[in-house]
N, C-alpha and C positions, 0 to 999 in steps of 0.2 A: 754426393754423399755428405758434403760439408753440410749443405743444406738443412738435410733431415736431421743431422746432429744439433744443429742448432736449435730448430723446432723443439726436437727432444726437451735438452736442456731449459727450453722456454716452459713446458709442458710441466716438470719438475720443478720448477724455480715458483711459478704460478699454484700448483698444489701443495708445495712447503708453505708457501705464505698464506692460501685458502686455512690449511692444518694450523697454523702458530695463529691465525685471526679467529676461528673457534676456541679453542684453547684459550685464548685472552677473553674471550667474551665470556667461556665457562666460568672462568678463574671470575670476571668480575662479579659474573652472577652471583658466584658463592660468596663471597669478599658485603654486597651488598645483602647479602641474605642473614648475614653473620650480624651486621648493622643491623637490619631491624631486628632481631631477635636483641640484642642487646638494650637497644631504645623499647622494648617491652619489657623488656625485664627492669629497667631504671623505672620506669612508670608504676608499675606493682611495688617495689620497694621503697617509692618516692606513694603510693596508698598508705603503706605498711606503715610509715613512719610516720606520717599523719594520723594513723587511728592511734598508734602510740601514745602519742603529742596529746591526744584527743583525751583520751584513757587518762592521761598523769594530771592532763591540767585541766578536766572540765571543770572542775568546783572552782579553782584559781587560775584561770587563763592569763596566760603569757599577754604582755600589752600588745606586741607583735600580732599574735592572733585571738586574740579577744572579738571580734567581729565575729570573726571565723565563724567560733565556738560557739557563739549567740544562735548563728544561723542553724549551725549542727540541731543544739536543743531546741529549737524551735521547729525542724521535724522531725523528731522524734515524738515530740508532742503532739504533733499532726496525726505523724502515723499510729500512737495509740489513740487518740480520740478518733479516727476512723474506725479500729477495728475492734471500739466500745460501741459505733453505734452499728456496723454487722451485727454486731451480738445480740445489740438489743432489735434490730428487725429481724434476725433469725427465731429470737423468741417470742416475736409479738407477732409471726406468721404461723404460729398453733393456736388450735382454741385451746381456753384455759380451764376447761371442762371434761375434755376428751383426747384431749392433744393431736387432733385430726388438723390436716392441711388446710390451711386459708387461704384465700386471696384478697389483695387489696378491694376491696368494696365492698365487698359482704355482708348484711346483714343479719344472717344468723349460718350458725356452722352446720354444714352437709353432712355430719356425721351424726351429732348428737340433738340438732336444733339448737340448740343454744345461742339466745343472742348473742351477738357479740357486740361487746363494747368500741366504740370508735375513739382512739385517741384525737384529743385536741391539742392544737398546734400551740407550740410555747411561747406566751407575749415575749418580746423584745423588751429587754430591761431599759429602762429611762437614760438618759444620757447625763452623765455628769461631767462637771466645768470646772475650772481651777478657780476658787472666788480671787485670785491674784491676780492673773493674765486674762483668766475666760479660755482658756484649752480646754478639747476633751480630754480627760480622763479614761481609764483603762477601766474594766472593774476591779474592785478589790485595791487602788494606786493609793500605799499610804503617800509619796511625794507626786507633785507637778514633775515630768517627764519635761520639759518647755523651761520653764524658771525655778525649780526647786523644792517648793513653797511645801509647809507640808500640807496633808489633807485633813480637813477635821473631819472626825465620825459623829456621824448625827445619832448624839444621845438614844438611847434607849426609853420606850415613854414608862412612866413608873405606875405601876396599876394603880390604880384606886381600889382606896378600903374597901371592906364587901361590908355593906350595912349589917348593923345588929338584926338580930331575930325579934320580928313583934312578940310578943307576949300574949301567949293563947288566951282569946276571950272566955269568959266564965258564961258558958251556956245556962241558960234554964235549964230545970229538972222537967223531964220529958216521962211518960210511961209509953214505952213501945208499946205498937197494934201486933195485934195476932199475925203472923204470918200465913197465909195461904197458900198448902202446896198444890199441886195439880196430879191429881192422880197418874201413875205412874204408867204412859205406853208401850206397850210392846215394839221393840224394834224390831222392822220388816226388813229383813234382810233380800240387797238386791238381787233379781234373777240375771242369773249368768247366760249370755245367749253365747249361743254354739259360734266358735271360730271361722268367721270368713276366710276363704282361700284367699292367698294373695294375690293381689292385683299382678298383671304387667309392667315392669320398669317403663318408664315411658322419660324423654327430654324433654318435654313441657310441662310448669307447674298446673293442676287441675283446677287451682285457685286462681290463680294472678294473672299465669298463660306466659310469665317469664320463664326462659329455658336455664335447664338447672342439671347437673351432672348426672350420667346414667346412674352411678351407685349411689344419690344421696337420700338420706333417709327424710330429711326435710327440708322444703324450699329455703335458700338460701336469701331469697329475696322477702318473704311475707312469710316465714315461718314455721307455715300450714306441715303438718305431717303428713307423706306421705303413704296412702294405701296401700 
């Protein structure tokens, strides 16, 4: 009988400790759960106070973050000069006749005919030197970025005078000839010929033989209007 009591007792002693060993492991879980929530929340309010920081002192940055700040506005700048040249290839993707859809390569527009103009690519400005050191230059750098120096601006050229007006020559006295009209024809007004049915839409141009949108009304490649 001692026996199984003791069993027992082991049986009890083994499940208390099983029950306080969950219980501790709960308890740590929430304990560590609590931590990170907190280290997120130091993180958002350690954002918070940097945009602050950002806001009060971008025109005068703290020497401390002056770097920083540099970097900030420098994409900012990024990101608006991206989303100037969106805008301007969203508007350079309609014709500017019909405002119908285009596509890069196109030579004239599917809706209206209309050529279209092909933008050309923009030369790369020359490179300028510090006559000091010999660095480059930024565009627009009134100082050397390198050693100081300032930049000079290369003068403006000053037009030249516009020549005086010669003085009308003194023609001889002329007597004008008779004028000749030509008796006056009737204008023969065109004949109107009767309306052709139209054609079948067809995806080959009937000119060029390049393939061309079912709905357009003129080859997009050579022009040609379609029947």
């Amino acid at each position: 009988m001692a026996f199984f009591d003791e069993m027992k007792n082991r049986v009890t002693q083994a499940s208390q400790s099983a029950a306080k060993s969950a219980k501790e492991f709960s308890e740590i879980t929430r304990l560590n759960g609590e931590i990170s929530d907190a280290e997120s929340r130091i993180n958002q309010l350690y954002n918070q106070i940097g945009y602050e920081v950002y806001c009060a002192y971008s025109a005068h940055p703290l020497p401390e973050a002056a770097d920083l700040i540099e970097q900030v506005n420098a994409l900012h700048d990024k990101i608006e000069n991206c989303r100037m040249q969106i805008q301007t290839i969203n508007a350079a993707s309609r014709c500017p006749n019909c405002g119908a859809k285009i596509r890069p390569g196109m030579a004239f527009c599917s809706g209206c005919g209309a050529r279209l103009v092909q933008a050309e690519p923009a030369q790369p400005a020359a490179q300028a030197f510090c006559q000091n050191c010999g660095a480059p230059l930024a565009p627009g750098a009134a100082f050397c970025t390198s050693c100081g120096t300032r930049v000079e601006q290369p003068a403006a050229p000053t037009p030249a005078p516009a020549p005086a007006p010669a003085a009308p020559a003194q023609s001889a006295a002329f007597t004008p000839a008779p004028s000749f009209q030509q008796p006056t024809q009737p204008v023969q007004q065109p004949v109107q010929q009767p309306a052709q049915p139209a054609a079948p839409q067809t995806s080959v141009c009937p000119s060029c033989g390049e393939p061309i949108p079912a709905d357009a009304t003129f080859c997009i490649n050579c022009g040609a209007k379609l029947d």
